[in-house]
N, CA and C atoms of all chains as a GROMACS GRO file, in nm:
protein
  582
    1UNK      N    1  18.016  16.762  -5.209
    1UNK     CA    2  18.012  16.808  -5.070
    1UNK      C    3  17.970  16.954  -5.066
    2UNK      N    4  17.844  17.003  -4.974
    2UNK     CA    5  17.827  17.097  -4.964
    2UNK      C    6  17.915  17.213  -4.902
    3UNK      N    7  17.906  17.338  -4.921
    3UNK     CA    8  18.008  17.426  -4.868
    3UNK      C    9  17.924  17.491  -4.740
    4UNK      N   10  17.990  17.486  -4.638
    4UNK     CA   11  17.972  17.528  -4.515
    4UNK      C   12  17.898  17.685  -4.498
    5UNK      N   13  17.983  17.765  -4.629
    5UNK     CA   14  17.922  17.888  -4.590
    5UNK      C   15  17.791  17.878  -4.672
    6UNK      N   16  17.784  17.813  -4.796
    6UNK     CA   17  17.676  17.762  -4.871
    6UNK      C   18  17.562  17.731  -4.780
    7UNK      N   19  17.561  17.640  -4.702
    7UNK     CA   20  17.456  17.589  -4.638
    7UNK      C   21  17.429  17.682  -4.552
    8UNK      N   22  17.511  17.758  -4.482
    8UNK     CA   23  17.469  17.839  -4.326
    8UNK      C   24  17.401  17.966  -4.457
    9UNK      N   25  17.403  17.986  -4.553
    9UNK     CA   26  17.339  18.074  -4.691
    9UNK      C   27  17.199  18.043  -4.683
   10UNK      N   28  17.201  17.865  -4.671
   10UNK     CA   29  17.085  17.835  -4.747
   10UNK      C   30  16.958  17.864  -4.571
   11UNK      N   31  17.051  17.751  -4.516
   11UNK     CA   32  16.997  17.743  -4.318
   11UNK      C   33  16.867  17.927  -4.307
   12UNK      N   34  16.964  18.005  -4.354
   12UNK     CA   35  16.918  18.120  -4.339
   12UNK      C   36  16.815  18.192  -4.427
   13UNK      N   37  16.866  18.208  -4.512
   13UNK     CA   38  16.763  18.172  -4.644
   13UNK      C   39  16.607  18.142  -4.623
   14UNK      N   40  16.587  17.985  -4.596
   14UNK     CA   41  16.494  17.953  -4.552
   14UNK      C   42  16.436  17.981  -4.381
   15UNK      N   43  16.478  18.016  -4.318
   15UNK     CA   44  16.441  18.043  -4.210
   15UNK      C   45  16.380  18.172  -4.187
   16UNK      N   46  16.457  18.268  -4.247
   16UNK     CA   47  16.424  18.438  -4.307
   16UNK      C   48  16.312  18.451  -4.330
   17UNK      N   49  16.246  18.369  -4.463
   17UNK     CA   50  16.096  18.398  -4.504
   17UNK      C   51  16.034  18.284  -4.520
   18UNK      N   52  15.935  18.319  -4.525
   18UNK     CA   53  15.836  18.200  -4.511
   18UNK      C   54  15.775  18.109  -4.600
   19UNK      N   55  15.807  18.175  -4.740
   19UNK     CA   56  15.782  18.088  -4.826
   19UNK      C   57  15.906  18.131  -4.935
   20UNK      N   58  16.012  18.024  -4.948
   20UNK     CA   59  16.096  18.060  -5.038
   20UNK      C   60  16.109  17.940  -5.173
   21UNK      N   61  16.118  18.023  -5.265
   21UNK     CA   62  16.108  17.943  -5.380
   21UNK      C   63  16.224  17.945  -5.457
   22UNK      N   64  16.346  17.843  -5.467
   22UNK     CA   65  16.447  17.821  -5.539
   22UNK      C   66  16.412  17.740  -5.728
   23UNK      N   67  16.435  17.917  -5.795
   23UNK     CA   68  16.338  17.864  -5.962
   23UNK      C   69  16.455  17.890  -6.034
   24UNK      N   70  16.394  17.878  -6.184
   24UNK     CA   71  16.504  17.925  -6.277
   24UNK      C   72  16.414  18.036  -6.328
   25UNK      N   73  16.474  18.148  -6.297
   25UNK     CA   74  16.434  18.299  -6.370
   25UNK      C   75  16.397  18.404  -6.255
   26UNK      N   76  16.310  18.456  -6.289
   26UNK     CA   77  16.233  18.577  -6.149
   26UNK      C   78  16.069  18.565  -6.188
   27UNK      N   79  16.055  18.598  -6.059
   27UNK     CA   80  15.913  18.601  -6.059
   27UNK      C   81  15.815  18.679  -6.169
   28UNK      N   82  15.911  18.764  -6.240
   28UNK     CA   83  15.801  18.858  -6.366
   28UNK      C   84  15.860  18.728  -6.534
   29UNK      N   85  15.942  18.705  -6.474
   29UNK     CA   86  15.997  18.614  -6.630
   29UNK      C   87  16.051  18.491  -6.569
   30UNK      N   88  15.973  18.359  -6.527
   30UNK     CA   89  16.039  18.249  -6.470
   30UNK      C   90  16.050  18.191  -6.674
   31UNK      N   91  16.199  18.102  -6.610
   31UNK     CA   92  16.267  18.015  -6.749
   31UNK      C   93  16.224  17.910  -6.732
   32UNK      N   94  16.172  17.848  -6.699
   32UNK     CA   95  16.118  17.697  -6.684
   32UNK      C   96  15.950  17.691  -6.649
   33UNK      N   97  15.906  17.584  -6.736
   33UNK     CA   98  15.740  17.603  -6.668
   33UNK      C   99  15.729  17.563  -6.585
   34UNK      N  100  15.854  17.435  -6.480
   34UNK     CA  101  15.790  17.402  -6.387
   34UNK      C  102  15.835  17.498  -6.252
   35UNK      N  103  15.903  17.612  -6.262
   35UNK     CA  104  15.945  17.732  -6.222
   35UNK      C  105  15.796  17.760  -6.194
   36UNK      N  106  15.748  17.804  -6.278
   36UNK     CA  107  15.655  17.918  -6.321
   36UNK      C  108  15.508  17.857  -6.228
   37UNK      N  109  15.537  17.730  -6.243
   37UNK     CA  110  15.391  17.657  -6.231
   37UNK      C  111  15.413  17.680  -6.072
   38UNK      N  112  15.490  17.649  -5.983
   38UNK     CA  113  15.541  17.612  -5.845
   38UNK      C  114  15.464  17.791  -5.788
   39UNK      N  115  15.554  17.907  -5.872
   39UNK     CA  116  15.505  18.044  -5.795
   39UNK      C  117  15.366  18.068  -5.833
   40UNK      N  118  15.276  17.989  -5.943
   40UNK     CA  119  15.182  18.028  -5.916
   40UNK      C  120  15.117  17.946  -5.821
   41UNK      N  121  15.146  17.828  -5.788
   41UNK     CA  122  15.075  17.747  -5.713
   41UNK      C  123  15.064  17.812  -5.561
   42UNK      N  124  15.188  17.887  -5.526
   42UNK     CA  125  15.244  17.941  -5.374
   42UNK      C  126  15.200  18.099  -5.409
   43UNK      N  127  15.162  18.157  -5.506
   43UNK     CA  128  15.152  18.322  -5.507
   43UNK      C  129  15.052  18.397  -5.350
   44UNK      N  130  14.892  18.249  -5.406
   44UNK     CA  131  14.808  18.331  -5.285
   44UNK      C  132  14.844  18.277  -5.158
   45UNK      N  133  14.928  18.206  -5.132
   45UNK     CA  134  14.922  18.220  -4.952
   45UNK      C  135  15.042  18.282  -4.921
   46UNK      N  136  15.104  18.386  -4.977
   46UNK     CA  137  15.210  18.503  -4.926
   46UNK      C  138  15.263  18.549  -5.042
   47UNK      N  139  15.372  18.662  -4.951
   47UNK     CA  140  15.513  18.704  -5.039
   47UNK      C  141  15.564  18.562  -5.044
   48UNK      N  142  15.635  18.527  -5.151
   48UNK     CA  143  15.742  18.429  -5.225
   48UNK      C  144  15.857  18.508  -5.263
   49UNK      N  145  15.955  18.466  -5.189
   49UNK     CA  146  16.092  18.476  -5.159
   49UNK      C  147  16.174  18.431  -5.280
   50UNK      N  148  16.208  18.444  -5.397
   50UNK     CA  149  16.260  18.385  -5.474
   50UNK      C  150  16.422  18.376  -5.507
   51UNK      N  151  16.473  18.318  -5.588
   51UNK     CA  152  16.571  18.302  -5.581
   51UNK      C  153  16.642  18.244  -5.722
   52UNK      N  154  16.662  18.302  -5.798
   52UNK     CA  155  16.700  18.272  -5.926
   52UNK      C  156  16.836  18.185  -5.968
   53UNK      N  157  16.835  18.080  -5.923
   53UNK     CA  158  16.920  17.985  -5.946
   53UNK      C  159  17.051  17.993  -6.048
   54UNK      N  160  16.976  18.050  -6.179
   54UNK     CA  161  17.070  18.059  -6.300
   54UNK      C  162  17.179  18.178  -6.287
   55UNK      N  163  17.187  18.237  -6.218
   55UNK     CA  164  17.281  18.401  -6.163
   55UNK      C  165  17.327  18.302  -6.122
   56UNK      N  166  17.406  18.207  -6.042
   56UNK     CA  167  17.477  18.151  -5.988
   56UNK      C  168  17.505  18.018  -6.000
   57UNK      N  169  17.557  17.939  -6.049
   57UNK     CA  170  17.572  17.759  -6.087
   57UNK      C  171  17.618  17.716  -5.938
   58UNK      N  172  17.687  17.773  -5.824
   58UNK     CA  173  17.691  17.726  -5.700
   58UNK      C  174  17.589  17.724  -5.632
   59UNK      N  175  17.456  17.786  -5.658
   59UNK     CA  176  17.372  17.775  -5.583
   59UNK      C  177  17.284  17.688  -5.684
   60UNK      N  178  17.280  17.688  -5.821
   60UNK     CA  179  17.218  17.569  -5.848
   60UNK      C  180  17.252  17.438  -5.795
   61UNK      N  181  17.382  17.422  -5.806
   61UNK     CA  182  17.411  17.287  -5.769
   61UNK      C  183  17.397  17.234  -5.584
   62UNK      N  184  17.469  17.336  -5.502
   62UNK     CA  185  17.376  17.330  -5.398
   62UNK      C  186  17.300  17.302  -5.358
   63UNK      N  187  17.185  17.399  -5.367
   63UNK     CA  188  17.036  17.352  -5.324
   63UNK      C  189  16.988  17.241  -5.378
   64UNK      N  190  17.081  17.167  -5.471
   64UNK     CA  191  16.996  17.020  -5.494
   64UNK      C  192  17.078  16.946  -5.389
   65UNK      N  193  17.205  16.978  -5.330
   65UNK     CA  194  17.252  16.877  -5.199
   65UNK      C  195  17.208  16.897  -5.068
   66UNK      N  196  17.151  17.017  -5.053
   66UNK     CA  197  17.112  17.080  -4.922
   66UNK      C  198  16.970  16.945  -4.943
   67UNK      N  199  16.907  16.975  -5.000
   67UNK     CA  200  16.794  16.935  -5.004
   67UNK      C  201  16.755  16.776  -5.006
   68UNK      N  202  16.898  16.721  -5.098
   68UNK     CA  203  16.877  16.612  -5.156
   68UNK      C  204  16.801  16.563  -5.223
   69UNK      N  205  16.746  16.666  -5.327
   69UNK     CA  206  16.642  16.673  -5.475
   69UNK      C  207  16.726  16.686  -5.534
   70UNK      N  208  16.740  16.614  -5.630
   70UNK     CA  209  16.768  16.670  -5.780
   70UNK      C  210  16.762  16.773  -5.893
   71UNK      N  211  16.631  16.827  -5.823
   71UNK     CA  212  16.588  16.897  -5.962
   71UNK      C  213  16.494  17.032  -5.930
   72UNK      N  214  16.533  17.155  -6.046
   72UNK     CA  215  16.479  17.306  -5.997
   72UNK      C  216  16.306  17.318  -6.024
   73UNK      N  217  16.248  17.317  -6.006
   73UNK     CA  218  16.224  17.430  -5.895
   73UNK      C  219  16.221  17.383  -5.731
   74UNK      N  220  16.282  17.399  -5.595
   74UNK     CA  221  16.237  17.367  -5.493
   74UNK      C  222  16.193  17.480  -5.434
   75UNK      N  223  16.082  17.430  -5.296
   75UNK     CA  224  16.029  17.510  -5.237
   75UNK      C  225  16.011  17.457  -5.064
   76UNK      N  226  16.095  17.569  -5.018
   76UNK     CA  227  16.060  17.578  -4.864
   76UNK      C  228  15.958  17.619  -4.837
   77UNK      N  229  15.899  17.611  -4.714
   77UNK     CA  230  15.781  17.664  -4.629
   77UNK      C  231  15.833  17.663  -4.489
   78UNK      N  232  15.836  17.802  -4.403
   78UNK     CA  233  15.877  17.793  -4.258
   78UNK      C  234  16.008  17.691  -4.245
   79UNK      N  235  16.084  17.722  -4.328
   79UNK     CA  236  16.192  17.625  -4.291
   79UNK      C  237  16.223  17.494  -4.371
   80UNK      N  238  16.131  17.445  -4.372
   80UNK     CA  239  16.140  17.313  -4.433
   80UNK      C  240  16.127  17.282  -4.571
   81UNK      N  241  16.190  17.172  -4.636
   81UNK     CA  242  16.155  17.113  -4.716
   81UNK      C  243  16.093  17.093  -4.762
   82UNK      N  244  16.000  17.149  -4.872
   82UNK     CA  245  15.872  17.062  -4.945
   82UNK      C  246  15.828  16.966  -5.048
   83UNK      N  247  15.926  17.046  -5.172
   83UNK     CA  248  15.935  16.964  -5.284
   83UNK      C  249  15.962  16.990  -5.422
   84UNK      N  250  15.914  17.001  -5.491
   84UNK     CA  251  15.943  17.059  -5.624
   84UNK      C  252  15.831  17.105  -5.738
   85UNK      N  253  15.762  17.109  -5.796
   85UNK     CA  254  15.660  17.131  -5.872
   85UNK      C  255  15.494  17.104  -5.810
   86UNK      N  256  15.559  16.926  -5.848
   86UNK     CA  257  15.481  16.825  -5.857
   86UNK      C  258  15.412  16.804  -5.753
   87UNK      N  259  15.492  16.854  -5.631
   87UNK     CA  260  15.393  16.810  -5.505
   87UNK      C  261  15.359  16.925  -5.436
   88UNK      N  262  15.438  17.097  -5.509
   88UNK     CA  263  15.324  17.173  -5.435
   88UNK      C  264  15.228  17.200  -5.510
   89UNK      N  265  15.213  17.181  -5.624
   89UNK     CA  266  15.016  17.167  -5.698
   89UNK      C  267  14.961  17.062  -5.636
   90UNK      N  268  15.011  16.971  -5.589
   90UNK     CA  269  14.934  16.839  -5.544
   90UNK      C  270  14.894  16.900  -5.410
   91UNK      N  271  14.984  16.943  -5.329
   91UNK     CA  272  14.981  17.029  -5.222
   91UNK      C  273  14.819  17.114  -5.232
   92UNK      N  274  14.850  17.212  -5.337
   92UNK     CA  275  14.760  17.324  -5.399
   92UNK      C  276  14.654  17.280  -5.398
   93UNK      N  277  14.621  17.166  -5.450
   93UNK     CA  278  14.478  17.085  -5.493
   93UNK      C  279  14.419  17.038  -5.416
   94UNK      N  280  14.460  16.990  -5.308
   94UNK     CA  281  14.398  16.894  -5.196
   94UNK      C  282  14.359  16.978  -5.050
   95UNK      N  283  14.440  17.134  -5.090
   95UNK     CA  284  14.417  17.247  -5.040
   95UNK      C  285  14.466  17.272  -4.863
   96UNK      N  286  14.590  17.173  -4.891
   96UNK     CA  287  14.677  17.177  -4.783
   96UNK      C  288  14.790  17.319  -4.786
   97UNK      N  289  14.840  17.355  -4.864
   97UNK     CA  290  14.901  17.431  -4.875
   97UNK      C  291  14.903  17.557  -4.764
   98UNK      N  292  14.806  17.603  -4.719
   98UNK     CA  293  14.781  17.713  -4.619
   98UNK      C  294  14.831  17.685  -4.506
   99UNK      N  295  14.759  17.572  -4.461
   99UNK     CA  296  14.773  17.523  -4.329
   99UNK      C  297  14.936  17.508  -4.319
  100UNK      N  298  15.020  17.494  -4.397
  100UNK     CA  299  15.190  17.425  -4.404
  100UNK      C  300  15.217  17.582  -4.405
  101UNK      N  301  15.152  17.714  -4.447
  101UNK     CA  302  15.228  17.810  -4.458
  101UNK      C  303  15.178  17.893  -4.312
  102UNK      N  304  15.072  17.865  -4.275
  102UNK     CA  305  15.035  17.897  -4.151
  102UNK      C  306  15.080  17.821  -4.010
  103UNK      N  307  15.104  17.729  -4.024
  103UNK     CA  308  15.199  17.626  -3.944
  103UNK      C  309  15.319  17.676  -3.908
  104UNK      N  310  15.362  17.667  -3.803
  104UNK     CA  311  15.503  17.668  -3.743
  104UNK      C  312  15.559  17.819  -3.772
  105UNK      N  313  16.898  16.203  -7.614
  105UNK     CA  314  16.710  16.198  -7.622
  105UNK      C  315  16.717  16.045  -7.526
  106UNK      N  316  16.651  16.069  -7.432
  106UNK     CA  317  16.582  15.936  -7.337
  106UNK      C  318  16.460  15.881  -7.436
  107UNK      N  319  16.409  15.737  -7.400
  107UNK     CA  320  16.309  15.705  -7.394
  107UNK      C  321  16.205  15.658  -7.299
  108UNK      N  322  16.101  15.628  -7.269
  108UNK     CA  323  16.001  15.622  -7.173
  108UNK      C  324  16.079  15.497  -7.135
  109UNK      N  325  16.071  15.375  -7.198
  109UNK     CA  326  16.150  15.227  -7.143
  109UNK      C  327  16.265  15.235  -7.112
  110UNK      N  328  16.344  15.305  -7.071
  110UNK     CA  329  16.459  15.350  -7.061
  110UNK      C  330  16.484  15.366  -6.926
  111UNK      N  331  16.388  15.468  -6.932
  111UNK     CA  332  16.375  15.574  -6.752
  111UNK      C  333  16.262  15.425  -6.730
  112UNK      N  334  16.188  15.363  -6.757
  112UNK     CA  335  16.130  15.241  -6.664
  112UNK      C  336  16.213  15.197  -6.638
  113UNK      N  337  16.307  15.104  -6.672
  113UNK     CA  338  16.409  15.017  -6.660
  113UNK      C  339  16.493  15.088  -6.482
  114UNK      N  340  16.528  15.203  -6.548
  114UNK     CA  341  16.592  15.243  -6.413
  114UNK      C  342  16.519  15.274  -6.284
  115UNK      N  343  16.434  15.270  -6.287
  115UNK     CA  344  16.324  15.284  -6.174
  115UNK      C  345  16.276  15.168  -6.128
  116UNK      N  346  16.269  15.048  -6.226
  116UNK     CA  347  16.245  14.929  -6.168
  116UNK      C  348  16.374  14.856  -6.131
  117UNK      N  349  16.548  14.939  -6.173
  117UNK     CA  350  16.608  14.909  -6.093
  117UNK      C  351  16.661  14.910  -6.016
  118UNK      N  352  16.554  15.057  -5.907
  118UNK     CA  353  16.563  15.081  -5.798
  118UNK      C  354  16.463  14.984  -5.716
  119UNK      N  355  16.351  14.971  -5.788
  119UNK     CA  356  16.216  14.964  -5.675
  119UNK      C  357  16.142  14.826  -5.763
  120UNK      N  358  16.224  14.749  -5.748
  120UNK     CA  359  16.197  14.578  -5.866
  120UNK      C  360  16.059  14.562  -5.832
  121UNK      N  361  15.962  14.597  -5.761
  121UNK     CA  362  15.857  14.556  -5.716
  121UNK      C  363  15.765  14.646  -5.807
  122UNK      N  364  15.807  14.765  -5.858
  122UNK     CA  365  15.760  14.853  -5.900
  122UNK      C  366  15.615  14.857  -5.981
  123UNK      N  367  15.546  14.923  -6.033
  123UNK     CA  368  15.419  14.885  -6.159
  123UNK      C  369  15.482  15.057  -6.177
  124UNK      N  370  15.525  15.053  -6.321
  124UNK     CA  371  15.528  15.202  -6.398
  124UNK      C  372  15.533  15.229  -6.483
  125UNK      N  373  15.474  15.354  -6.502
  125UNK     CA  374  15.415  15.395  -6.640
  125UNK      C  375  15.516  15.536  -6.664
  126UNK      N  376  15.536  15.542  -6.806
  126UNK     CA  377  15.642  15.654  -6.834
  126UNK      C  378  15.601  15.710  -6.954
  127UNK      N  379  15.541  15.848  -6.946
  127UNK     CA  380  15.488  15.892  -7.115
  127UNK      C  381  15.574  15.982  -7.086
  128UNK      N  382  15.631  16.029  -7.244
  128UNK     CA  383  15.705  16.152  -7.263
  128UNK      C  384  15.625  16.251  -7.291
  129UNK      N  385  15.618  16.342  -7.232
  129UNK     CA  386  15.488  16.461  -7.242
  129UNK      C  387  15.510  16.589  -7.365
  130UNK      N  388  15.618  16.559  -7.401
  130UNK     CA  389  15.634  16.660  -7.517
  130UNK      C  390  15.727  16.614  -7.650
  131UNK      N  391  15.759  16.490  -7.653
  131UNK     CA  392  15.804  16.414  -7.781
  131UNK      C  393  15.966  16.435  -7.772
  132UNK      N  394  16.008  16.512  -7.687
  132UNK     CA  395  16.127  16.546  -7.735
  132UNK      C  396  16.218  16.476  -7.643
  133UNK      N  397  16.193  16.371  -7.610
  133UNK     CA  398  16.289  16.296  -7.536
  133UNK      C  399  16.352  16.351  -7.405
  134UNK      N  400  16.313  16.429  -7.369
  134UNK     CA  401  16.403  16.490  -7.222
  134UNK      C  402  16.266  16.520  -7.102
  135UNK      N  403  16.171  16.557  -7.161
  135UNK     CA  404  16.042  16.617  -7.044
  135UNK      C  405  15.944  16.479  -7.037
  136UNK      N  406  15.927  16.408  -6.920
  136UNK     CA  407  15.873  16.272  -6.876
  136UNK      C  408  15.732  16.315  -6.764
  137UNK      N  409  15.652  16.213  -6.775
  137UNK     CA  410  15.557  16.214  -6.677
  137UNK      C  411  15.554  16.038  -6.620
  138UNK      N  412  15.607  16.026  -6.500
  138UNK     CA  413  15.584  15.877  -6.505
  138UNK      C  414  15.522  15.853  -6.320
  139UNK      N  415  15.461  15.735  -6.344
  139UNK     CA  416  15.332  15.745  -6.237
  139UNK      C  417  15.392  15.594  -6.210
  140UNK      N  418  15.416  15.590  -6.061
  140UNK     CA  419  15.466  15.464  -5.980
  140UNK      C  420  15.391  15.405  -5.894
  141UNK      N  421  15.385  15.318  -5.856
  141UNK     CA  422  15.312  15.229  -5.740
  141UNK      C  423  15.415  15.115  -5.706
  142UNK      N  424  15.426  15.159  -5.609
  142UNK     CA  425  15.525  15.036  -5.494
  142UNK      C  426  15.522  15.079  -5.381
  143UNK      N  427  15.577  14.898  -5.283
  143UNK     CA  428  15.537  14.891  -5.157
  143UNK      C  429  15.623  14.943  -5.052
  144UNK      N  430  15.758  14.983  -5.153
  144UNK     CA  431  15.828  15.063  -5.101
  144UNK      C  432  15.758  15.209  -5.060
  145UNK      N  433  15.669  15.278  -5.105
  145UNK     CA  434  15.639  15.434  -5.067
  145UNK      C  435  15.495  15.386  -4.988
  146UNK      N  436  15.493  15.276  -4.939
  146UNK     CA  437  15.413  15.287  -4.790
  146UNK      C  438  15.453  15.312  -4.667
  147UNK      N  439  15.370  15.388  -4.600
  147UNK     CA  440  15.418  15.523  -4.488
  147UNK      C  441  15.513  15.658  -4.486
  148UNK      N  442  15.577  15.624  -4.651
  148UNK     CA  443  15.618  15.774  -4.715
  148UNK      C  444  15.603  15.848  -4.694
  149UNK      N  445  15.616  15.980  -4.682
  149UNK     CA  446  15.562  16.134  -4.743
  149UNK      C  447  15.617  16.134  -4.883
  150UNK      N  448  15.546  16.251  -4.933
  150UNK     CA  449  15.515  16.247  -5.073
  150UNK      C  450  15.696  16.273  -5.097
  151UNK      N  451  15.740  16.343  -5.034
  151UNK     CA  452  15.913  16.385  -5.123
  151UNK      C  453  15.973  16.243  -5.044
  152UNK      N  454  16.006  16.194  -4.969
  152UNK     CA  455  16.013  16.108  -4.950
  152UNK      C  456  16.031  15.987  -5.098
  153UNK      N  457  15.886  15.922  -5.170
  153UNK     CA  458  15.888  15.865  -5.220
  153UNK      C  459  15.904  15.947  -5.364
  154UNK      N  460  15.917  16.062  -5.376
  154UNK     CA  461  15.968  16.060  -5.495
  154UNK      C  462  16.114  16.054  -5.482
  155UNK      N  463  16.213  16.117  -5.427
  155UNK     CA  464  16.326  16.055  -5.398
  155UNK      C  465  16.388  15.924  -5.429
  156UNK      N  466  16.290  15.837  -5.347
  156UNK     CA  467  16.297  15.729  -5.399
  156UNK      C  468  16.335  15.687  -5.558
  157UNK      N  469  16.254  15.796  -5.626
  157UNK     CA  470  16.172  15.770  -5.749
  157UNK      C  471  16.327  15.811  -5.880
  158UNK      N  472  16.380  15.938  -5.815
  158UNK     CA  473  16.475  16.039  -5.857
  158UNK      C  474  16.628  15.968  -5.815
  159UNK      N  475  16.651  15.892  -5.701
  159UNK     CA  476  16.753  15.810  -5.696
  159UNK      C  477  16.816  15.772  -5.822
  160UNK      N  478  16.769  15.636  -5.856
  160UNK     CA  479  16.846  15.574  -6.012
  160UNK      C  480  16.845  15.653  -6.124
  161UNK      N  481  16.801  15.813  -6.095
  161UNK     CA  482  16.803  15.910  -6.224
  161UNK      C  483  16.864  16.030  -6.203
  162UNK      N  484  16.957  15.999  -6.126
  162UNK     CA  485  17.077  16.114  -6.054
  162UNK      C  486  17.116  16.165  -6.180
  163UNK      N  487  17.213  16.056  -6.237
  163UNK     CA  488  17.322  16.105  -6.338
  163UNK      C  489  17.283  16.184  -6.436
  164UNK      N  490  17.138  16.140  -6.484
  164UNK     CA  491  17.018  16.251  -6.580
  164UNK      C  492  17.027  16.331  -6.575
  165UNK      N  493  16.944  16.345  -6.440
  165UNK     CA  494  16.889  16.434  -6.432
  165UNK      C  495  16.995  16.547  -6.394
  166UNK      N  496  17.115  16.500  -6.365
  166UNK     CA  497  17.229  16.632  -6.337
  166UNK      C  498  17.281  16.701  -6.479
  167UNK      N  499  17.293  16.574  -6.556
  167UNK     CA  500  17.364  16.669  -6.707
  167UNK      C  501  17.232  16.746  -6.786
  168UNK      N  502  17.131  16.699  -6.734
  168UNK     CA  503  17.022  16.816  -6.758
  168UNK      C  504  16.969  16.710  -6.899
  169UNK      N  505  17.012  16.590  -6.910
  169UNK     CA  506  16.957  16.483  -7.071
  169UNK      C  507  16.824  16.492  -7.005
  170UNK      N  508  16.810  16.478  -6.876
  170UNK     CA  509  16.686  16.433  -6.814
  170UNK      C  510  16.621  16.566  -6.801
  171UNK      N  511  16.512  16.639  -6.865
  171UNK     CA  512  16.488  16.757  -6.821
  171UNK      C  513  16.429  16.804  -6.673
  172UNK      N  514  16.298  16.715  -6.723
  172UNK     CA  515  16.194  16.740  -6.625
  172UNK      C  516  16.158  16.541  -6.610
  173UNK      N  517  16.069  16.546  -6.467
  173UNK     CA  518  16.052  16.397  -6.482
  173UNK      C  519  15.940  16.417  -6.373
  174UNK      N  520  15.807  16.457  -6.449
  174UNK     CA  521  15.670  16.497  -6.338
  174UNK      C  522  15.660  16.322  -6.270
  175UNK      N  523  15.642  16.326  -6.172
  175UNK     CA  524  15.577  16.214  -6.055
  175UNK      C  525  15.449  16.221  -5.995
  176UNK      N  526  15.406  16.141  -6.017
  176UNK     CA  527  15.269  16.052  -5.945
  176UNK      C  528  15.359  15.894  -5.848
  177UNK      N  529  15.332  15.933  -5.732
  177UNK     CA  530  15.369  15.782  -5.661
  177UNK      C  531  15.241  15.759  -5.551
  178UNK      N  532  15.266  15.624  -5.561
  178UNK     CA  533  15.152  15.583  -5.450
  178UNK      C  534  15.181  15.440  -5.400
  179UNK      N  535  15.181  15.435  -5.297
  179UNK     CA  536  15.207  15.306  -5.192
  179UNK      C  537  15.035  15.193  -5.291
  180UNK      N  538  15.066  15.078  -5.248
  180UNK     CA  539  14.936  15.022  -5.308
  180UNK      C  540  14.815  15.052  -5.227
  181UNK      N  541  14.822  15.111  -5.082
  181UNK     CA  542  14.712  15.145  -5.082
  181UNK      C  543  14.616  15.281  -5.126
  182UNK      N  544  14.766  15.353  -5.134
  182UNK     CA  545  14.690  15.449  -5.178
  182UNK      C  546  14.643  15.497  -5.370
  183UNK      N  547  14.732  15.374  -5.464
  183UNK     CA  548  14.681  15.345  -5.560
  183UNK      C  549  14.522  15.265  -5.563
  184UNK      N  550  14.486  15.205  -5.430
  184UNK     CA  551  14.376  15.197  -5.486
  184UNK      C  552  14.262  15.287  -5.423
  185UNK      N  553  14.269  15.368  -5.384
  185UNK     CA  554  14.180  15.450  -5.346
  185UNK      C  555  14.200  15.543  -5.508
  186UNK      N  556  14.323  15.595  -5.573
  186UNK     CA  557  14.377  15.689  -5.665
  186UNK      C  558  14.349  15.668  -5.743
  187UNK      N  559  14.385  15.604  -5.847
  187UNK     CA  560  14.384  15.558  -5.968
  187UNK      C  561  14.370  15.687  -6.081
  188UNK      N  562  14.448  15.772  -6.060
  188UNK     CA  563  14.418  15.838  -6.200
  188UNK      C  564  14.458  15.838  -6.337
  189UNK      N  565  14.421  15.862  -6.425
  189UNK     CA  566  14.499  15.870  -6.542
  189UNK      C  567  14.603  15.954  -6.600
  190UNK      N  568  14.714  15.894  -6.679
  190UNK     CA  569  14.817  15.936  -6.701
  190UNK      C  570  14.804  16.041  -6.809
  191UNK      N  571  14.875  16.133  -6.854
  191UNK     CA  572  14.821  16.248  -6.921
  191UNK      C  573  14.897  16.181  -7.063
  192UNK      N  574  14.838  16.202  -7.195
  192UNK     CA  575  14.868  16.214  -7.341
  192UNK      C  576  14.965  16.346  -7.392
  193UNK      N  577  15.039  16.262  -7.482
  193UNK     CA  578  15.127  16.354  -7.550
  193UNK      C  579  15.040  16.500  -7.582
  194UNK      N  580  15.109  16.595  -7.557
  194UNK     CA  581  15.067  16.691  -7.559
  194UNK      C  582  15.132  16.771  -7.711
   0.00000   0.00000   0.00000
């Protein structure tokens, strides 16, 4: 069960900036490649908001219930939900990505 | 250490209709690439049907046995417009 102040954390979080990326590491040293792969996929259409998961095991575990993903790296856009690696390069490639960060 | 038939098994015993393919992309039993087609992820969005996909691999993928688990899904119609190939041990 998520924690109330957790979520009104996260609610905000994502609403704040516009492209936020929940990884394992920081943006000069991500720990995971599929971390790494996600901020480069999101670098050119803004600032990326990051958020280093591993400083905290409540917010790892979290943001996989907020979201209802399983698994790190996720990525908001304007609020919403997007996905995890896999579908913002797929995103990246098909060259949707802008339009979702320019949207809403 | 998982194996590729392993993580199939549980995916087809979410989505019995399933056609899937499961290569381990780095030998070491935990990092997966597996590519789905079912009629379940027609009218999906893409997180949507991976969800789907990540369901029967909760428990994994939480104790972290499951590292990574890259997805390709596609409803059948959009496997047949798709069709790509699955990537080799790297």
């Amino acid at each position: 069960m998520l924690a109330p102040e957790l979520k009104a954390r996260f609610d905000e979080e994502v609403k704040t900036h516009k492209i936020v990326l929940y990884m394992k590491g920081n943006q000069l040293f991500p720990q995971c490649g599929f971390s790494a792969r996600a901020l480069e996929a999101l670098k050119p259409f803004g600032p990326v908001h990051s958020v280093n998961v591993l400083e905290d095991p409540a917010v790892r575990e979290g943001i996989k219930e907020y979201s209802n993903w399983p698994t790190i790296p996720q990525v908001y856009i304007n609020g919403q939900f997007v996905g995890g690696s896999d579908i913002v390069g797929e995103l990246a490639a098909r060259g949707e990505l802008e339009a979702l960060v320019k949207g809403g | 250490m998982l194996s590729p038939d392993w993580i199939k098994e549980r995916i087809k015993g979410a989505l019995p209709d399933a056609a899937v393919d499961v290569v381990d992309t780095t030998g070491t039993g935990d990092h997966f690439e597996a590519r789905v087609v079912s009629a379940a992820f027609s009218g999906k969005s893409m997180v949507q049907q991976h969800q789907l996909v990540f369901a029967p691999l909760k428990d994994v993928l939480a104790t972290g046995e499951l590292h990574a688990l890259a997805l390709k899904t596609y409803s059948p119609e959009q496997w047949a417009k798709a069709k790509p190939e699955l990537p080799t041990r790297s």
